[in-house]
C-alpha positions in Angstrom: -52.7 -72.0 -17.7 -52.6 -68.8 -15.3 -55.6 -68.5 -13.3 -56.7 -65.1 -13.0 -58.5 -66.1 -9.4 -56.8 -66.0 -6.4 -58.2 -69.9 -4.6 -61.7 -69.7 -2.5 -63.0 -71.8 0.1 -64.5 -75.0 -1.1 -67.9 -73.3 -0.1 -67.1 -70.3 -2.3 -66.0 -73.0 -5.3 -69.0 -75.1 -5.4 -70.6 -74.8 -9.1 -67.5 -73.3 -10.3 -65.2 -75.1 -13.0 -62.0 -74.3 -11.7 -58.8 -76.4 -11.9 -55.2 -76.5 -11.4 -52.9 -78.4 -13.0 -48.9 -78.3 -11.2 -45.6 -79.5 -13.1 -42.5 -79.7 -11.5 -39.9 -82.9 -12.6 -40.5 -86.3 -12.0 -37.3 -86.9 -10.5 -34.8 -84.3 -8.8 -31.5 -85.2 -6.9 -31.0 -82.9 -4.0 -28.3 -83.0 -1.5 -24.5 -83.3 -1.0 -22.6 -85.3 -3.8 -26.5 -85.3 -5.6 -24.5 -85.4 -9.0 -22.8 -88.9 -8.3 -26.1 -90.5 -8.6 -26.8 -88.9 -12.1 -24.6 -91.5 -14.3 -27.6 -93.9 -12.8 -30.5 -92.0 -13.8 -29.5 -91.3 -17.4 -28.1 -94.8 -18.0 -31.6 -96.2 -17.3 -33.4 -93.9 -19.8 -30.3 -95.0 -22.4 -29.6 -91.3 -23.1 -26.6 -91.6 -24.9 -24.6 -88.2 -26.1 -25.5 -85.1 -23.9 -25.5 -81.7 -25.1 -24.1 -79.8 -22.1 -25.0 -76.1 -22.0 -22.8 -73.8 -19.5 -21.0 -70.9 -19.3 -16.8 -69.8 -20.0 -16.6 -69.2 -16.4 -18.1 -73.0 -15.4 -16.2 -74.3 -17.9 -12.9 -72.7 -17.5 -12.6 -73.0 -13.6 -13.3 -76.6 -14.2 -16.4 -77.1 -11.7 -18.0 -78.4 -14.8 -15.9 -81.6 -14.5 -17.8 -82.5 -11.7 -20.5 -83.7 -14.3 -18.4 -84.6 -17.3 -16.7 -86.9 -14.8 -20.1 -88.5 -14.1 -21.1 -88.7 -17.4 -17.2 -90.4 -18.2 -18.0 -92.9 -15.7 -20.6 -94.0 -17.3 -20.0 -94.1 -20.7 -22.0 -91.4 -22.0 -20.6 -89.4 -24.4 -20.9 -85.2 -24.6 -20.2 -82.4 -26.3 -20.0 -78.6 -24.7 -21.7 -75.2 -26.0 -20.2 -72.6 -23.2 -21.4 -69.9 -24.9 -24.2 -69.0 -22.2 -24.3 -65.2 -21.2 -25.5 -63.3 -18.2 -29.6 -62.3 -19.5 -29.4 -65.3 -22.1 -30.2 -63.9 -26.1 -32.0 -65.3 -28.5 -28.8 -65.4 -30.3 -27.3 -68.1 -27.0 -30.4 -70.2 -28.4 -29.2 -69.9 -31.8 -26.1 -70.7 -31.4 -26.6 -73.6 -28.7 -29.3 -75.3 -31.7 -26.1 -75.1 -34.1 -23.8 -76.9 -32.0 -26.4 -79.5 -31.4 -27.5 -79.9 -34.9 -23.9 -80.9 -35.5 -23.2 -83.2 -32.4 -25.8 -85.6 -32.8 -26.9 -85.4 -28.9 -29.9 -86.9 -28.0 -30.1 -84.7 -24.8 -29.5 -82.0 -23.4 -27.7 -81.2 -20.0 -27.6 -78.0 -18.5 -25.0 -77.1 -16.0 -24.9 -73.5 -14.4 -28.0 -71.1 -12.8 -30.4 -69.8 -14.3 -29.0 -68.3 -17.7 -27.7 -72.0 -18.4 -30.9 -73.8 -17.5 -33.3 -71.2 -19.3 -30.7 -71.4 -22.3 -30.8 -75.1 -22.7 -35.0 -75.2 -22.3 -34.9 -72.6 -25.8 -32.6 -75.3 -27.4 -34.1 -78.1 -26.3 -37.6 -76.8 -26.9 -36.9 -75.7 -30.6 -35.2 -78.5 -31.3 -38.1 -80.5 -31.5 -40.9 -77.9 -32.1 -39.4 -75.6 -34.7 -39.5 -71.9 -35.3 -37.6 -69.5 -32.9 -37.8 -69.1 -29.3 -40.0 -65.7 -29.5 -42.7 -67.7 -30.8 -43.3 -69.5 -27.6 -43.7 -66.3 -26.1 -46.8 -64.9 -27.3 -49.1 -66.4 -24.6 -48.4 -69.9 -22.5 -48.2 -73.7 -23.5 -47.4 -73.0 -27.3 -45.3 -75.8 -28.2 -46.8 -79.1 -29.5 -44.2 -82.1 -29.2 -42.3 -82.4 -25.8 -38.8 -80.7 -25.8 -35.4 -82.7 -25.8 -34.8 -85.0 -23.1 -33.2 -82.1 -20.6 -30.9 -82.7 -17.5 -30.5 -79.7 -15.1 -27.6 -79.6 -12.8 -27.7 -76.3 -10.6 -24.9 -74.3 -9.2 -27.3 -71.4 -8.0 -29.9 -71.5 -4.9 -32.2 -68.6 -6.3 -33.6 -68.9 -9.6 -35.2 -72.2 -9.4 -35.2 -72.0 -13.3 -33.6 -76.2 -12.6 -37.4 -77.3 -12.1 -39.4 -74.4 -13.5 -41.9 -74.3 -16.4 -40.3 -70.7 -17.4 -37.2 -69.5 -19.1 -36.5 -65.5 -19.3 -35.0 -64.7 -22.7 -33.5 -60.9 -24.1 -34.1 -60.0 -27.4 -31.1 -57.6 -28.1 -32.5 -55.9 -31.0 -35.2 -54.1 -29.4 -33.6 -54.2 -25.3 -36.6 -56.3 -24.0 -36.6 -59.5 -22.2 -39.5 -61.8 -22.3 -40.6 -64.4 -20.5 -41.6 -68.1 -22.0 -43.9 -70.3 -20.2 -44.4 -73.5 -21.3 -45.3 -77.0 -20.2 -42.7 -79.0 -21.7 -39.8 -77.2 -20.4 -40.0 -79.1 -17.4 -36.4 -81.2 -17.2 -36.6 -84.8 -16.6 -34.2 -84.8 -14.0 -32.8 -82.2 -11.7 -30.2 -82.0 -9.7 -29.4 -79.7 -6.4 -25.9 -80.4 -5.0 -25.3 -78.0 -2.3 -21.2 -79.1 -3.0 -21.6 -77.5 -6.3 -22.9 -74.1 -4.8 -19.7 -73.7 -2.3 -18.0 -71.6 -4.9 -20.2 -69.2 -5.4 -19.2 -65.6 -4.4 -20.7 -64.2 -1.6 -23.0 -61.2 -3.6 -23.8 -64.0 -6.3 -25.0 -65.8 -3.2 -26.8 -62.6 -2.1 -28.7 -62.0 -5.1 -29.9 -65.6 -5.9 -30.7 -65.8 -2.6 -33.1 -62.5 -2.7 -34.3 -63.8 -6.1 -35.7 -66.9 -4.5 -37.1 -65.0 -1.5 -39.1 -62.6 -4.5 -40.1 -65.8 -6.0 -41.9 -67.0 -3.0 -43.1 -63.6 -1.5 -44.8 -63.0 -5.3 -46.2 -66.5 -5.9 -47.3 -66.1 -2.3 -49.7 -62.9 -3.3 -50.2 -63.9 -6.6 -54.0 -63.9 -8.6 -52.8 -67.6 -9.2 -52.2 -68.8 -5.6 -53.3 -72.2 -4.6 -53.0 -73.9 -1.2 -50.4 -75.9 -2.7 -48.2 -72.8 -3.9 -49.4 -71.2 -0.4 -47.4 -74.1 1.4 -44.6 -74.1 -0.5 -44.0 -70.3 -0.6 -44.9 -69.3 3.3 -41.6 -72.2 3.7 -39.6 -71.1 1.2 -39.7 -67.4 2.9 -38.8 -69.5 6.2 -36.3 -71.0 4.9 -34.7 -68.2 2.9 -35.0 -65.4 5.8 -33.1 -68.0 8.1 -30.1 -69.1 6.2 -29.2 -66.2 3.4 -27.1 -64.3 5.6 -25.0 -67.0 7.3 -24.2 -68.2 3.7 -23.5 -65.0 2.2 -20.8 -64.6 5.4 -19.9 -68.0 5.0 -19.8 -69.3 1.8 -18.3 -72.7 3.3 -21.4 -73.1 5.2 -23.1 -76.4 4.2 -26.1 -76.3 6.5 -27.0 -73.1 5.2 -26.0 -74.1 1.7 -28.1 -77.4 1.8 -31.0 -74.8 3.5 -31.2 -72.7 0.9 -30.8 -75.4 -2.0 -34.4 -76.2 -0.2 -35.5 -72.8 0.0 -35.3 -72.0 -3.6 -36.6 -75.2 -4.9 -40.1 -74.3 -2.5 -40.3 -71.2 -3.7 -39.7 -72.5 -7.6 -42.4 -75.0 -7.2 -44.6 -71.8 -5.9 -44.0 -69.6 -8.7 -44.2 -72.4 -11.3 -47.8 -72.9 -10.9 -48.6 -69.4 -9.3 -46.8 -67.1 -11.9 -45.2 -64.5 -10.7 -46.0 -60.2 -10.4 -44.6 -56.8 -10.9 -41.2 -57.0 -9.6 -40.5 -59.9 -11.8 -41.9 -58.2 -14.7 -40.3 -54.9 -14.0 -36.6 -56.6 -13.0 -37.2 -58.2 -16.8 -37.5 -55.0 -18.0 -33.8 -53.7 -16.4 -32.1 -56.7 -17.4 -32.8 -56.3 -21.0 -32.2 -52.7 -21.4 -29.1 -52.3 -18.7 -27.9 -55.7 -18.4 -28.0 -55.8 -14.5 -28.2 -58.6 -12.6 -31.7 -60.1 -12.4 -31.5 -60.9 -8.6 -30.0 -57.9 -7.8 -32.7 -56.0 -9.9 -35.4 -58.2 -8.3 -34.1 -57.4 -4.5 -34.1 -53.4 -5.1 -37.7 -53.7 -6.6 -39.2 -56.2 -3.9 -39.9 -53.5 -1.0 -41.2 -51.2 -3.3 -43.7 -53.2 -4.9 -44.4 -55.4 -1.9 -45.6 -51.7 -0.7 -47.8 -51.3 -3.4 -49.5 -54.4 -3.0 -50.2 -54.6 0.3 -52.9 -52.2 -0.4 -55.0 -54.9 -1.8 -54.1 -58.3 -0.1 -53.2 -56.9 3.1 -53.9 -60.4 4.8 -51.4 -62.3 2.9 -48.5 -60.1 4.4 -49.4 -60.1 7.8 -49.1 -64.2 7.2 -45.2 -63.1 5.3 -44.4 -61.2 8.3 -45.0 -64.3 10.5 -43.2 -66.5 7.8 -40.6 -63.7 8.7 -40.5 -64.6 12.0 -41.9 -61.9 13.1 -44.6 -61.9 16.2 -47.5 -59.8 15.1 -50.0 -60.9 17.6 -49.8 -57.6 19.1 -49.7 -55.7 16.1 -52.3 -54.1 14.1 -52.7 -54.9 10.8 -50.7 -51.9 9.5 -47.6 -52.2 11.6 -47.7 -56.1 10.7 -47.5 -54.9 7.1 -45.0 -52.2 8.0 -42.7 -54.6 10.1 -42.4 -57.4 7.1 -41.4 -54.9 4.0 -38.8 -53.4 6.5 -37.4 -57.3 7.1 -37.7 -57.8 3.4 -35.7 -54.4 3.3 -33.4 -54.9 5.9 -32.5 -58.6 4.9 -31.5 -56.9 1.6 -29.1 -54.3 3.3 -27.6 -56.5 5.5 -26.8 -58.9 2.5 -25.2 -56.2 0.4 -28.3 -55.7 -2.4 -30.3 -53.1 -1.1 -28.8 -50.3 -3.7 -30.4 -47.6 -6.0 -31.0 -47.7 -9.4 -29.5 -44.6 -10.3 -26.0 -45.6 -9.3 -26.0 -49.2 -11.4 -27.1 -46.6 -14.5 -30.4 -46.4 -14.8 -31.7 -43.2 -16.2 -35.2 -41.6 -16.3 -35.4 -41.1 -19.7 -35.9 -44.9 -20.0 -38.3 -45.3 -17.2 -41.7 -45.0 -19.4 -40.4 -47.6 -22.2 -39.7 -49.8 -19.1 -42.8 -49.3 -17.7 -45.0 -49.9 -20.7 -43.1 -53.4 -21.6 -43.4 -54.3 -17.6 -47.1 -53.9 -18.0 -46.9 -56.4 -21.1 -45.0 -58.8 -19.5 -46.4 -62.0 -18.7 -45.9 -61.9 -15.2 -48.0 -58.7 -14.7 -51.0 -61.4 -15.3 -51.1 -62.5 -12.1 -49.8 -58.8 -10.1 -52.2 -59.0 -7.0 -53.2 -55.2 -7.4 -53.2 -53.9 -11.3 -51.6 -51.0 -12.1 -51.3 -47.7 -14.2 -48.4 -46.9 -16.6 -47.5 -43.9 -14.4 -47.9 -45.8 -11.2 -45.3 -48.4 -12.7 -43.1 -45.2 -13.3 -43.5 -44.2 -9.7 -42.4 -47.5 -8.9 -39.4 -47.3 -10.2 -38.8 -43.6 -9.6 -38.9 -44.3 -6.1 -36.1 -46.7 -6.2 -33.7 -44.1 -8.3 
């Protein structure tokens, strides 16, 4: 469960009953041409008729071939729900449980970023459990059985929702998005193949690639932190900082691609176990009421909030800025601060994603609703430095 402590000194923890417990899969596929050693993997679990969940676009322009091919080869067997949208509904579930009632799979694949993968964990989850997918939303852990066998194959470098223990869901009857945390979400196998992530356009590439760089820099600071989420997020910023902007100008780039593939998959293993913070929780907030893009929401919120909570753990970004690759060691502690929310900004303007709110819709008159569901949202938990309804208002304010 989230730990409301940020991780002491083993000095500090003696007589304390604190633990962690990590999830993450057992077995992920990573690299160029990853997908060709999938047919393998299932065929010695004896997985038989996939589910595959993707969207029109996937499916359409074919790149989805690239698994049904694999699965051909093999002799598994598959039907296709591409009815996956942008900000996943409850109705996407739904409609994804219906098709799988009546294909007899005995797994489920998903194929796409992270509106497929958080799609196919709701199906997969309530297809064993029960219920509806906002019932596994009302605190963490809820379900009792393990989900359907589930396959991720990613197309993204950002979300990291291939290997995660989360899946963000909308509700369109009342314009929120909620998050889901649960144990059993995590796939059996995942797959990162770097060839399957050459399409991408370059501003998809810009956004995923600032939504993994949020992941990291908020499981870095979070409440939850742990040396092991501390590792894996200070090299996922390293990583990220390094390579997003040669593979947004170069979509074709494959050392940057198989970079970032990396990058995102640190910082997922970060946020995973760490939870996540305000720009998360806030981004959730635009996605369900304006439909914008959840990294592009999450990249005009990071500075913002990486401003406000610098205030309380100070430290931490100092060690971002150096992450950053930034040399602080004649700084004060105030310009280090200063120097790693302007990268964080400027690696956002020079990738095409540092825009106002204001001109993708927003409108004040929504800003307090916003605010008040942010502060409900799971990922507020774990927000290093706690804040007000009106100072979540400011927050966004300042980015209209």
């Amino acid at each position: 469960d989230i730990v409301n402590l940020r991780y002491k000194s083993c000095s500090e923890m003696e007589g304390q009953d604190q633990s962690n417990v990590f999830y993450m899969p057992p077995v992920t596929l990573m690299g160029l041409n990853a997908i060709r050693l999938l047919g393998d993997e299932l065929v010695s679990r004896e997985l038989k008729k996939a589910l595959i969940v993707t969207d029109r676009v996937l499916a359409d322009t074919g790149l989805v071939n690239k698994l049904t091919d694999e699965l051909e080869a093999h002799k598994i067997s598959y039907a296709i729900f591409d009815g996956v949208q942008p900000n996943p509904t409850e109705k996407n579930i739904d409609d994804g449980l219906a098709l799988l009632a009546k294909s007899n799979a005995d797994f489920v694949i998903s194929f796409g970023g992270g509106s497929s993968h958080d799609t196919a964990k709701g199906i997969a989850l309530v297809a064993t459990n029960g219920g509806h997918i906002r019932d596994y939303s009302k605190g963490v852990h809820l379900s009792k059985k393990p989900q359907l066998p589930l396959v991720t194959v990613n197309t993204t470098a950002g979300t990291a929702s291939e290997m995660t223990v989360f899946a963000i869901v909308t509700n369109q009857e009342d314009e929120t998005k909620y998050p889901v945390v649960d144990k059993h979400f995590t796939p059996i196998i995942a797959v990162n193949d770097s060839e399957l992530m050459v399409a991408m356009p370059a501003f998809l590439t810009a956004t995923t690639g600032m939504d993994a760089l949020t992941h990291a820099i908020e499981a870095y600071v979070s409440t939850a932190a742990t040396p092991v989420t501390d590792a894996c997020a200070i090299k996922a910023i390293e990583i990220i900082v390094n390579n997003l902007k040669d593979v947004v100008d170069d979509g074709q780039n494959r050392e940057a691609r198989d970079a970032m593939q990396y990058g995102e998959y640190l910082a997922g293993m970060a946020f995973s176990n760490a939870s996540l913070g305000y720009v998360h929780s806030m981004a959730h907030q635009l996605g369900g009421v304006y439909n914008l893009s959840h990294g592009l929401c999450n990249a005009i919120l990071l500075g913002e909030v990486s401003r406000f909570n610098a205030k309380k753990v100070p430290d931490r970004f100092v060690e971002i800025a150096r992450a950053m690759g930034i040399d602080v060691s004649t700084m004060t502690q105030e310009q280090a601060i200063n120097s790693a929310i302007e990268a964080i900004e400027m690696l956002s303007q020079k990738v095409g994603t540092n825009q106002r709110l204001a001109d993708l819709g927003v409108t004040e008159d929504k800003l307090a609703f916003m605010a008040q569901n942010a502060l409900n949202d799971a990922c507020s938990l774990t927000n290093p430095r706690q804040a007000s309804l009106s100072e979540i208002i400011e927050l966004y304010k300042a980015r209209m």
